[in-house]
C-alpha positions in Angstrom: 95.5 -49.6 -70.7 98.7 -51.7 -70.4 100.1 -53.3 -66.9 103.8 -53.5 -67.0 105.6 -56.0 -64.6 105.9 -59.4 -63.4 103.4 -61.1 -61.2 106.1 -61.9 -58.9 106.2 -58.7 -57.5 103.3 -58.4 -55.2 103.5 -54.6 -56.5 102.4 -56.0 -59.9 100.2 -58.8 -58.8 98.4 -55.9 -56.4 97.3 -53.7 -59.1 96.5 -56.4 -61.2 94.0 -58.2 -59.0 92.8 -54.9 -57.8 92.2 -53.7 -61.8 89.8 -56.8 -62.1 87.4 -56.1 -58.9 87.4 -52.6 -59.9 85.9 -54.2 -63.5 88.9 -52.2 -65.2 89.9 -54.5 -68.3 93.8 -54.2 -69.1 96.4 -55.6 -70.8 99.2 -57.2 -68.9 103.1 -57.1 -70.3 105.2 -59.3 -68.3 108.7 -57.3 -68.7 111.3 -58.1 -65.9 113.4 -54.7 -64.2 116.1 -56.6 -64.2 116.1 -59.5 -67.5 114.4 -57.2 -69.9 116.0 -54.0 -68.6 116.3 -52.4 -71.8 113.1 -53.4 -72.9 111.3 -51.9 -70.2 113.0 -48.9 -70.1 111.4 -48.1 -73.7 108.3 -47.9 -71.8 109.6 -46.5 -68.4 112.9 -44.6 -68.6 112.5 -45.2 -64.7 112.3 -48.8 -64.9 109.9 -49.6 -62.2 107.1 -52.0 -61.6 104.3 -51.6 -61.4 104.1 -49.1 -64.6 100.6 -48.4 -66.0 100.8 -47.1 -69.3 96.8 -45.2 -69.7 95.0 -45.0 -72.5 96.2 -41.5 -73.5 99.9 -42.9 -73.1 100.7 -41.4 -70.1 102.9 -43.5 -67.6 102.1 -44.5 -64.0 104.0 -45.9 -61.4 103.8 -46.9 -57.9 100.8 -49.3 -57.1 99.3 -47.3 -54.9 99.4 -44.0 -57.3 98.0 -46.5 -60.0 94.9 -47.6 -58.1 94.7 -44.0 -57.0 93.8 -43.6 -60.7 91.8 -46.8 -61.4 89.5 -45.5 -58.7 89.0 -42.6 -60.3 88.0 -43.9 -63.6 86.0 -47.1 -62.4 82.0 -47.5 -62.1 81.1 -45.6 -58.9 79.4 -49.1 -57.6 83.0 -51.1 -58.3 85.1 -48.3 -55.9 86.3 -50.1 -53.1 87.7 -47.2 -51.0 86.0 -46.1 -48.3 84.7 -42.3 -48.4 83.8 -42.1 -44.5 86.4 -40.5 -42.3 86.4 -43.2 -39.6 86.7 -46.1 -42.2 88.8 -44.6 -44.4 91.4 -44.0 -41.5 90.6 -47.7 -40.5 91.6 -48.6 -44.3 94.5 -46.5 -45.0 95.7 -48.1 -41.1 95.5 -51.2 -42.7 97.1 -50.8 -45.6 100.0 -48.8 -44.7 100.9 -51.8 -42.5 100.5 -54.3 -45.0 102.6 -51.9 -47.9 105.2 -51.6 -44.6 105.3 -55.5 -44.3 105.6 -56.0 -47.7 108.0 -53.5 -48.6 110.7 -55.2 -45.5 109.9 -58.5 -47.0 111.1 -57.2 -50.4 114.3 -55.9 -49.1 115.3 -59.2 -47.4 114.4 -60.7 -50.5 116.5 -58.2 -52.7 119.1 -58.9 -49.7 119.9 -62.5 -50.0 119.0 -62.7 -53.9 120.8 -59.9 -55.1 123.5 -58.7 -52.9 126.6 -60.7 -52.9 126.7 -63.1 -49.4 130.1 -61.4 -48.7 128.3 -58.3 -48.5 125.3 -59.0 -46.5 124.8 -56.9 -43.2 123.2 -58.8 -40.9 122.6 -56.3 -38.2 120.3 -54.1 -41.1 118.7 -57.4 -41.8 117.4 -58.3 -38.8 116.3 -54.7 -38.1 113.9 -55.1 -41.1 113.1 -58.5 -40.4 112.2 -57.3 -36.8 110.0 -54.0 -38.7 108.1 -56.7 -41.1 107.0 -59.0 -38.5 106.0 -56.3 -36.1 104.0 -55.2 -39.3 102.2 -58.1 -39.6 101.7 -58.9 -35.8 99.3 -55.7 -35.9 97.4 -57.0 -39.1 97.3 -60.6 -37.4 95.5 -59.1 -34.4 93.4 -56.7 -35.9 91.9 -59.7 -38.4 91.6 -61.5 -35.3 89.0 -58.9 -33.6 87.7 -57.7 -37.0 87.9 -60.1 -40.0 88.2 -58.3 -43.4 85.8 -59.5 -46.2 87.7 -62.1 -48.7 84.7 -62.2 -51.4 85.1 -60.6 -54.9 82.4 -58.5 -54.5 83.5 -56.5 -51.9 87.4 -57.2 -50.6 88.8 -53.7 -49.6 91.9 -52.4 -51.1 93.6 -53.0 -47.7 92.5 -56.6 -47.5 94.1 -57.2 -51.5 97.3 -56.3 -50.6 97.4 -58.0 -47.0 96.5 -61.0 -48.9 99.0 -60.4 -52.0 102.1 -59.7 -49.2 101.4 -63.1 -46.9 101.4 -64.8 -50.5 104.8 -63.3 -51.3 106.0 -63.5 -48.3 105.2 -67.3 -47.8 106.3 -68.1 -51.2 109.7 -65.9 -51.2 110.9 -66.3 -47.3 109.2 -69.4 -46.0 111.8 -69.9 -43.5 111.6 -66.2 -42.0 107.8 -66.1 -41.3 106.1 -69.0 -39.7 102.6 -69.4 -41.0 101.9 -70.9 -37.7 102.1 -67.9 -35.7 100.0 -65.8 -38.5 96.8 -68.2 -38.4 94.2 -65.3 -39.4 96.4 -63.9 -42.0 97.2 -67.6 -43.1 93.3 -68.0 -43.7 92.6 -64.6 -45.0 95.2 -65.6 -47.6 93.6 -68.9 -48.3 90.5 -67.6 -49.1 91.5 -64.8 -51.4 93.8 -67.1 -53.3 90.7 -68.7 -54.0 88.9 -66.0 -56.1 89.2 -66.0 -59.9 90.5 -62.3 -59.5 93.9 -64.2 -57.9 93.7 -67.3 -59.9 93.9 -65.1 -63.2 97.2 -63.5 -61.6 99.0 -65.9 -60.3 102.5 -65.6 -58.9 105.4 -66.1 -61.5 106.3 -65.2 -64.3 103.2 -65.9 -66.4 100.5 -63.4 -67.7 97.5 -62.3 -66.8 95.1 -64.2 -67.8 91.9 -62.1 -69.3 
């Protein structure tokens, strides 16, 4: 199967961390949504990243539809979702607030990258602002009382994309999110940034590298 997307949307980089601790082996196109437009619509007529394109040729998108499917079709022993009630509500908490952070941190990317200054509304941007660091207070106190693994053997979906959005975020909007005030998620980071599943992924525009 074929990963479609650059690494420097944490979308992409999720999914392709995520495919290597699942023990998934994939091929990784880096097409841009907005440079190689036209070539990516070939693939996607939809034009978003992630896309998976399966074996069979059938096209994914949406990380979290993706890994829906990786799950499905990894070894049992590799699934990282939890099948308990009470942990799978603690996971899906988790993530949900680190796909919420991530997808505010996007937008005020998007914001002052895309969107002509003239045209920037400031009271919608500090609404989301306000939305992805209330996001990420939660996770900051809830890997204060009850630190996530960071090892390759057994990092929880949740924890991958917690990890992959502070990345991001400190990469793209350095100057909207202290890392000072985030010290757990700061660590958490650190450590995962560490693993070879992360180190083969890198953000950028590079390639995975298999």
């Amino acid at each position: 199967m074929k990963l479609i997307g650059m690494l420097d949307s944490p979308y992409v980089r999720r999914v392709a961390v995520a495919l290597q601790m699942l023990g998934l082996r994939f091929e990784h196109q880096s097409l841009s949504v907005f440079s190689t437009y036209e070539q990516f619509r070939q693939v996607n007529p939809a034009v978003k990243a992630p896309t998976l394109l399966a074996d069979d040729g059938t096209v994914l998108m949406d990380s979290t539809l993706i890994l829906q499917y990786a799950e499905c079709i990894a070894m049992p022993a590799a699934r990282r979702t939890p099948t308990m009630p009470a942990e799978l509500l603690r996971s899906q908490h988790q993530l949900g607030l680190a796909l919420a952070a991530c997808d505010k941190s996007v937008q005020i990317v998007y914001e002052y990258n895309v969107r002509p200054a003239e045209k920037l509304h400031q009271p919608w941007l500090t609404r989301v602002t306000a939305q992805m660091h209330a996001a990420l207070a939660v996770l900051e106190a809830e890997l204060e009382q009850n630190p996530l693994d960071a090892s390759s053997a057994a990092m929880p979906p949740a924890g991958v994309m917690i990890a992959v959005t502070w990345h991001f975020i400190q990469r793209m909007l350095p100057d909207v999110v202290d890392a000072a005030g985030y010290p757990a998620l700061a660590e958490y980071s650190r450590q995962a940034e560490a693993l070879p599943e992360f180190q083969a992924a890198p953000h950028g525009d590079g390639t995975y590298a298999a």
